[in-house]
N, C-alpha and C positions, 0 to 999 in steps of 0.2 A: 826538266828541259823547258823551257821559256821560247818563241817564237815572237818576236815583234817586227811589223814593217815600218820600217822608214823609208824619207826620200832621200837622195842626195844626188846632186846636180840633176837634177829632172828623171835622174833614175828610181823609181822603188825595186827599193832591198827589203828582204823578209830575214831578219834574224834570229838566230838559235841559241841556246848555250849548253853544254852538256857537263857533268861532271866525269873526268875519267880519273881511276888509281891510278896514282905515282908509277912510271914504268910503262905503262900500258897508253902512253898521248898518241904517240906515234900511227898504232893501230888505229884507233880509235880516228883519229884526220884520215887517216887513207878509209876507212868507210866511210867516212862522210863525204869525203870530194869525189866519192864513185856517185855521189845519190847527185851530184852538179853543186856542194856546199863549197865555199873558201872559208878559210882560215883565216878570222878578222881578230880575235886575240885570245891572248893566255892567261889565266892566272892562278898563280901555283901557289901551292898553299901544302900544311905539313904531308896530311895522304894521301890529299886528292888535289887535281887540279880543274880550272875551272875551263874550259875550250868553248871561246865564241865560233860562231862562222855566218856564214851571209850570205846569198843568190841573187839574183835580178827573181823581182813577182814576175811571176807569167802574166801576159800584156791581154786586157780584153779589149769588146768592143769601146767600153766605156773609156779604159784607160788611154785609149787608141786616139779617139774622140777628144780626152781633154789635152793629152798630147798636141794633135794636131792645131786645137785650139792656142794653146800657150805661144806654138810658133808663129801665130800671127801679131799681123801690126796690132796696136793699142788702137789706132782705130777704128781699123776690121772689126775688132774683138768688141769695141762699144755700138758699132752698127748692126754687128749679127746679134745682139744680147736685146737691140732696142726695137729689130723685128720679129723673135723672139716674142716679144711682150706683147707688139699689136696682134700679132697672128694666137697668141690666146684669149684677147681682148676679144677679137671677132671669133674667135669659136665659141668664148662666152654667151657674147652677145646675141645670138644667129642660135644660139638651142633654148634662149628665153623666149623669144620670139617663135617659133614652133610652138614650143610647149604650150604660150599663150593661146595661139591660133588653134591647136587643136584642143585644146580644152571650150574654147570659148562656141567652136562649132559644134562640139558634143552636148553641149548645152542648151543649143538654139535648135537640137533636131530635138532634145529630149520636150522642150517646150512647144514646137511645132505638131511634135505628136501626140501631145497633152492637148492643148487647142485641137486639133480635130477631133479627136473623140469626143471632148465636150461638146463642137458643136455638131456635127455632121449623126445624128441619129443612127444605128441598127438599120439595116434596109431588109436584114432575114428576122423573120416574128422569132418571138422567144419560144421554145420549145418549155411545153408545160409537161412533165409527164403524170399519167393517170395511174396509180394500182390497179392491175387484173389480176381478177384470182379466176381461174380454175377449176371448173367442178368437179368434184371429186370422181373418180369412176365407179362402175356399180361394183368392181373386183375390191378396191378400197374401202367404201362403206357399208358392203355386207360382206364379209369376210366366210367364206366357204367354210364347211362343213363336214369332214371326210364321213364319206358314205360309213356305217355300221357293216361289217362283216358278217356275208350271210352266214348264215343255220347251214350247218354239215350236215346231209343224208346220204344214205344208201343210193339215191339217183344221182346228186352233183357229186359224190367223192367216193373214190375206186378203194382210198384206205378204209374208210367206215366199213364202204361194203363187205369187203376181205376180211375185216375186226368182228364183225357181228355174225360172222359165219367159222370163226375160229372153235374148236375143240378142247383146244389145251388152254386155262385160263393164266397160265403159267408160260406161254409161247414168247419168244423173243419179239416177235410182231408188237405184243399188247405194250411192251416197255416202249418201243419207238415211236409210235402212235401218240402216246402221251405227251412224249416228249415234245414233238413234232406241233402239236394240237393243243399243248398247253392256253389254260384262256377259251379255247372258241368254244362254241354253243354245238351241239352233237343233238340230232333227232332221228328215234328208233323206236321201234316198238318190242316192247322185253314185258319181263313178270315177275313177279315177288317169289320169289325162293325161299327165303328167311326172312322172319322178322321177330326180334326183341328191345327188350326195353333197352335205354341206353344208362348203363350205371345204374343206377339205384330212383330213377325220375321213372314216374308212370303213365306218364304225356309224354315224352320226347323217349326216341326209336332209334335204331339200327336195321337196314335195309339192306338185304342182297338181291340180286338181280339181273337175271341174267337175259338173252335177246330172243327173239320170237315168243311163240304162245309158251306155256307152262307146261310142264312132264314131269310125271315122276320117274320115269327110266331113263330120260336124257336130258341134256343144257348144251346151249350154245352160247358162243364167245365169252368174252372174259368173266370174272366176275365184279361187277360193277356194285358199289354201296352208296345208299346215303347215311351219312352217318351224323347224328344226335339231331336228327329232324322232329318237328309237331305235324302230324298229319295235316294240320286244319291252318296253320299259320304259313308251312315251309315246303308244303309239296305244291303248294297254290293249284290247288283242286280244279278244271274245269271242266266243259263242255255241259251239253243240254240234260244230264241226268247226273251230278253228281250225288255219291253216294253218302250216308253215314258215317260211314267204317268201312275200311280197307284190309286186306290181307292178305296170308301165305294163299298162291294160287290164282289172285286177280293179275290177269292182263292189260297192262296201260301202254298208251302212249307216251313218251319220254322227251322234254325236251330240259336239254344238262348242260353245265359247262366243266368243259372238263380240268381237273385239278390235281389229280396226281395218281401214279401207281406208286404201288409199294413190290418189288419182288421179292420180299423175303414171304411176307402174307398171299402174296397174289390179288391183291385186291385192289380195284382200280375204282377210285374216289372220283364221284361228281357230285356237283353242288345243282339242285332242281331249280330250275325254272319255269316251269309247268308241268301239269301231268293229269293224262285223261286217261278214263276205264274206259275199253274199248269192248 
């Protein structure tokens, strides 16, 4: 199918052409002249035929426009064509002329306001700025210290207390206390229960040790060891009379950090940190 517009007598037609089978022309016209087509020609051929047809274009503003034109005088028609011309002439002219103008005053402000700064000085002084530091605070450059944990006794702690006064060295108490107190420093007054050699060394010892003065019909609280100590290196011996030689039976003062029970042995291991015969 093929569509071309032509004119004819000041009309536009818009032209079609379809092919239709031999037999079937007829149909074929009656739907086209429902769509507003006419029947402008035929031509038949051995299967098929060939069916033009034609409409009036639908009319716009424009068509409307040159329409109207056409119908005027030859004069009319050279004087509206010749105002036409000035009347873009001056709109030409008349947007050069702006354009000029305001470009040409964007110009004289930008140069206007160049000359003033050049000459017309700063009337506010320049701001100079100075580095300030800061002194440091006294919390920043001596950095604190945390206090050392006091010494555990029988005065400041209710558990030591209750520990050193226990019977069973095997008591559920002695296991929680350690646990509890693992690390801190423990001071008491206790005595040498046992002591031998440690392994097969004839200077370094195995210590037991139990709290208050020494008995041989009784012991109180756990049983506390130091275990593979040198009397003279690792009990760090003090006060105003230390002795020679130490043993099963001397009473000392104790001061321990404590390190661990064992509950299968019963034996609750501290590490000395001094120790005085009392």
């Amino acid at each position: 199918m093929l569509t071309v517009p032509a004119v004819v007598d000041d009309v536009q037609y818009e032209f079609t052409s379809v092919q239709a089978v031999r037999g079937t022309e007829t149909k074929t016209i009656a739907k086209w002249q429902k769509d507003g087509w006419q029947i402008f020609s035929r031509n038949q051929g051995l299967l098929r035929t060939e069916l033009t047809f034609r409409r009036v274009k639908p009319k716009t503003v424009g068509t409307r426009l040159l329409a109207a034109f056409r119908g005027l005088e030859s004069r009319t028609q050279r004087a509206l064509l010749a105002g036409a011309s000035a009347m873009v002439l001056l709109l030409v002219a008349v947007g050069v002329i702006v354009g000029m103008q305001s470009g040409g005053s964007a110009t004289e402000s930008a140069a206007s306001a160049t000359e003033v700064e050049a000459v017309e000085p700063s009337s506010e002084p320049e701001e100079v700025s100075t580095p300030t530091s800061s002194a440091p605070t006294s919390s920043a450059s001596a950095p604190t210290t945390p206090a050392p944990e006091a010494t555990l006794t029988v005065e400041n702690n209710a558990d030591l207390a209750a520990l050193v006064a226990l019977r069973d060295p095997g008591a559920a108490e002695v296991g929680e206390f350690a646990a509890k107190y693992r690390g801190r420093t423990i001071e008491f007054d206790g005595n040498i229960t046992a002591l031998a050699n440690h392994g097969s060394y004839t200077t370094r010892y195995d210590l037991l040790i139990n709290t208050g003065d020494y008995s041989t019909t009784s012991s109180l609280g756990p049983s506390f060891k130091f275990e593979d100590v040198n009397i003279t290196n690792d009990l760090h011996l003090t006060g105003p009379d230390i002795p020679d030689a130490i043993g099963v039976g001397d009473n000392l003062r104790i001061i321990a950090r404590v390190v661990e029970y064992n509950s299968n042995s019963q034996l609750f291991l501290l590490k000395p940190v001094s120790t005085q015969v009392r």
